[in-house]
Structures are given as structure tokens and as C-alpha cells.
C-alpha positions as CSV (number, residue, x, y, z in Angstrom):
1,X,185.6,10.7,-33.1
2,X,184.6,6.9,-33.0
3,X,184.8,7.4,-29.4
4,X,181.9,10.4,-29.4
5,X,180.0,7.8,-31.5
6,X,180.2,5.2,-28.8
7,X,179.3,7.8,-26.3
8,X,176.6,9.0,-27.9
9,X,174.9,5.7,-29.2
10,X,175.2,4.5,-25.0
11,X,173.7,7.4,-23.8
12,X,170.5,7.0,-26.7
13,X,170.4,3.6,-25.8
14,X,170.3,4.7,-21.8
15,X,167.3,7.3,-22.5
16,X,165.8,5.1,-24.4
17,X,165.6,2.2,-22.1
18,X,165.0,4.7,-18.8
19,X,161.9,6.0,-21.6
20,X,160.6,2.3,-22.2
21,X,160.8,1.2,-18.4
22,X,159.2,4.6,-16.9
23,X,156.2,4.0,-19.8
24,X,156.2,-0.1,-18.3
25,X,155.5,1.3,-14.4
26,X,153.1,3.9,-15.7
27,X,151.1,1.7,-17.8
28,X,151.3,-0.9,-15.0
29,X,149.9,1.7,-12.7
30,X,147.3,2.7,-15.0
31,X,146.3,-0.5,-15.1
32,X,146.1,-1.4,-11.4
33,X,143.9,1.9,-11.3
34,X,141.6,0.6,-14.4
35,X,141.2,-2.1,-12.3
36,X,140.1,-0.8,-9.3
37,X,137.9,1.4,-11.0
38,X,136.1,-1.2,-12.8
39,X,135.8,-3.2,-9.7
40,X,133.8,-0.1,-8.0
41,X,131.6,0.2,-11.0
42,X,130.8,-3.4,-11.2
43,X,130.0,-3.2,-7.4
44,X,127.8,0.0,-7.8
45,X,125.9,-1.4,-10.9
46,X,124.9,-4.8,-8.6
47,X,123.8,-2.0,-5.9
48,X,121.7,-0.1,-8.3
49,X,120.8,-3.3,-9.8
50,X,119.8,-4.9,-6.3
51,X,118.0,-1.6,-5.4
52,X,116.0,-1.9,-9.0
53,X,114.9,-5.6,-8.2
54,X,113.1,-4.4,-4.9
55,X,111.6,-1.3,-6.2
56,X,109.6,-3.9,-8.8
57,X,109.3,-6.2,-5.8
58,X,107.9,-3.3,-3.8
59,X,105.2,-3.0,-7.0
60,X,104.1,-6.3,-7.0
61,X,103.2,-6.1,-3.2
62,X,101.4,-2.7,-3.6
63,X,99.5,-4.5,-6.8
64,X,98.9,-7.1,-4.9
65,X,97.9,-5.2,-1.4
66,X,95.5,-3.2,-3.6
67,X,93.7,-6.2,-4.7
68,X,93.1,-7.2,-0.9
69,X,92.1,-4.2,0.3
70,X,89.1,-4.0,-2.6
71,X,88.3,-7.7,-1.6
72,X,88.2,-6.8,2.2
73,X,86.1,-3.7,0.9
74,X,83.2,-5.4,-0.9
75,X,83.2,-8.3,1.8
76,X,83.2,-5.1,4.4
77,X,80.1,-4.0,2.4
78,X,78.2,-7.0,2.4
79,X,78.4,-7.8,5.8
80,X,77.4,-4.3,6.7
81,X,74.2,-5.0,4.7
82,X,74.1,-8.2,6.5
83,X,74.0,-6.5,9.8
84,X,72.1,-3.8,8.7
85,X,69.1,-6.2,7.3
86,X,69.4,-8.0,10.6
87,X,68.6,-5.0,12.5
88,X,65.7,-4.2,10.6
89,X,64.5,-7.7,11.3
90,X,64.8,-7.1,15.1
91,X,63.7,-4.3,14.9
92,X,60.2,-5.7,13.3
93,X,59.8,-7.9,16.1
């Protein structure tokens, strides 16, 4: 009977220890794959983050291309009255 003990009690302490080393290698592997996931994130969020930062650039040029274009409009205007009061003047001659 002490013998079936024995047995018994080495065999526990096999499953046992083939139970804690298969949860070590899958925890391990989890891990790894945690990782790698978390390095793909971080790389997308600098993407999306890197796509944000020249969609506001992109703003500021349109702002500022907007602000040209109506200064290039009124000088447009006055030298079209400019040539147009010249012609009148020739014109009168």
C-alpha cells in the first residue's frame, strides 16, 4: 500500500510539473504575440499620427493659399482699373 502512495504522489507531482511547464511555454508565447502586436499598433498609431500632422499641414497651406489668391485678386482689380483709366485717357487724345 505505501508503495501505491509513492506511485501515486510521483505521478501527481509528474502532471503537475508537465501542467506548470506547458502553462510557462504558453504564457511565454502569448507574450511574444502581445509583443508583436503592440509593436504593429504603435507603428500604425505613428502612421495615422504622421498622416494627421499633414492633413493640418495641408490646412495651413490652403488658409494660407486663400489669403494670396484674394491679395492677387484685389491687386488684379486695381490694375485692371489702372489700365482701364489709361485707355480712356488715350482714347481722349
Amino acid at each position: 500500500m505505501a508503495d501505491a502512495v509513492i506511485v501515486a504522489l510521483i505521478t501527481g507531482g509528474c502532471s503537475i510539473l508537465g501542467v506548470v511547464l506547458t502553462n510557462i511555454a504558453s504564457n511565454k508565447k502569448i507574450e511574444t504575440q502581445l509583443i508583436t502586436a503592440q509593436a504593429v499598433t504603435d507603428e500604425k498609431i505613428e502612421q495615422l499620427t504622421d498622416e494627421v500632422r499633414r492633413h493640418n499641414s495641408f490646412g495651413d497651406r490652403i488658409t494660407t493659399a486663400e489669403a494670396k489668391i484674394q491679395e492677387l485678386m484685389a491687386r488684379l482689380e486695381r490694375l485692371d482699373g489702372k489700365i482701364e483709366h489709361l485707355r480712356e485717357h488715350h482714347e481722349a487724345k
